[in-house]
C-alpha positions as CSV (number, residue, x, y, z in Angstrom):
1,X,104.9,93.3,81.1
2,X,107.7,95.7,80.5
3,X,111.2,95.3,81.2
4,X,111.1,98.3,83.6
5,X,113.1,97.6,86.4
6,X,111.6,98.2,90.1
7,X,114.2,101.2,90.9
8,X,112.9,102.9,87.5
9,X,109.5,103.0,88.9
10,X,110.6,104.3,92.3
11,X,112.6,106.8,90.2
12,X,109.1,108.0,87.8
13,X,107.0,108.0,91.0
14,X,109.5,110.6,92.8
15,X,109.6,112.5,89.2
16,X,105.3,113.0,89.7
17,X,104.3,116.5,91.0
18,X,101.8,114.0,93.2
19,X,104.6,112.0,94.8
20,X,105.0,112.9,99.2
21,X,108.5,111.4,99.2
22,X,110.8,113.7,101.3
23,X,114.5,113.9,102.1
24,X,115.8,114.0,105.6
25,X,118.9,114.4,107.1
26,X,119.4,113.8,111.2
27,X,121.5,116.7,111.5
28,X,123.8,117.7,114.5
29,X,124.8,113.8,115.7
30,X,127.1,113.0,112.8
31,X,125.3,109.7,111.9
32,X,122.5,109.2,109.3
33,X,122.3,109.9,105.7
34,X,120.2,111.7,102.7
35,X,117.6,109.3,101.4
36,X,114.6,109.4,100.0
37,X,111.4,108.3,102.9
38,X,107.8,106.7,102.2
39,X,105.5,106.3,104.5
40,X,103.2,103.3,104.0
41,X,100.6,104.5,101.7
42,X,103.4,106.0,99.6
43,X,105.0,102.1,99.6
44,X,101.8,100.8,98.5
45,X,101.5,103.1,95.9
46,X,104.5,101.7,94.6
47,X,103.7,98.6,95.1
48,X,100.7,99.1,92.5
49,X,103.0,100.6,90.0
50,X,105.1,97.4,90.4
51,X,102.5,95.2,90.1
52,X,101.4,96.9,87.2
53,X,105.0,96.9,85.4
54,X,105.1,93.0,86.0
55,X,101.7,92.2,84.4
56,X,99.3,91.8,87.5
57,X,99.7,90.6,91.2
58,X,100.5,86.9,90.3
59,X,103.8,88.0,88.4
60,X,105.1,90.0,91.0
61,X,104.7,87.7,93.8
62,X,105.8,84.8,91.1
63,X,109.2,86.8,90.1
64,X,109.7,87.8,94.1
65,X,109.0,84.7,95.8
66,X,106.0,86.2,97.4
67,X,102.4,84.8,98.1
68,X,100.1,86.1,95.7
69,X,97.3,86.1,98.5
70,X,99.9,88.4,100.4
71,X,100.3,90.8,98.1
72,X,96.4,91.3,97.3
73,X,95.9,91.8,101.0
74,X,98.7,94.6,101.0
75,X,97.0,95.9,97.9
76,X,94.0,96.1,99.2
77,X,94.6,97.6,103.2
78,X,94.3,94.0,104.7
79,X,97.7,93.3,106.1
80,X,98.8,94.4,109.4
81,X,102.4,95.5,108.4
82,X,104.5,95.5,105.7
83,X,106.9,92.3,105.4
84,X,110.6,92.6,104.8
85,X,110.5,90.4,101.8
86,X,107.8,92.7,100.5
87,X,110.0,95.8,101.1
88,X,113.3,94.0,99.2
89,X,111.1,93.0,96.5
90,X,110.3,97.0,95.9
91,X,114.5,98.0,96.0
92,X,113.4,99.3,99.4
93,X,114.9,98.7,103.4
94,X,113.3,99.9,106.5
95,X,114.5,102.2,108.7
96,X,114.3,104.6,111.7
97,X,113.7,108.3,111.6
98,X,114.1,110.9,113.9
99,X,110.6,112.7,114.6
């Protein structure tokens, strides 16, 4: 396990040539902001890195308050949708975007 913190890893995964993340702006309305967007394959990704960093899928869930089974079905395309504790867990928050 390193000491790498979740936000480091979402920082070296945008640094990869590899990485799909994009910026977007809602521009014209005056609301929104600049961000950085994953789509879910790009959160699971992620996720692995994560998992990785913390030593395996027991540790992460263990640290997060997650259920291990949970996580392994994420990791492994068998969960229906991503769960807000999941997403927290990651530094990360859901939101809309303009298409």
């Amino acid at each position: 396990m390193t000491t790498e913190t979740v936000e480091e890893i979402v920082e070296h995964s945008m640094a990869r040539p590899h990485s799909k993340a994009k910026s977007a702006v809602l521009f014209g309305s005056g609301l929104g902001r600049r961000g950085l967007m994953f789509d879910e394959d790009e959160v699971i990704e992620l996720l692995r890195a994560a998992v990785e960093h913390e030593g395996g899928q027991r540790a992460f869930a263990n640290r997060h308050g997650l259920d291990r089974t949970y996580v392994n079905m994420v990791l492994n395309g068998r969960a229906h949708a991503l769960r807000d504790a999941l997403v927290k867990a990651l530094g990360l928050r859901k939101v809309y975007s303009a298409e």
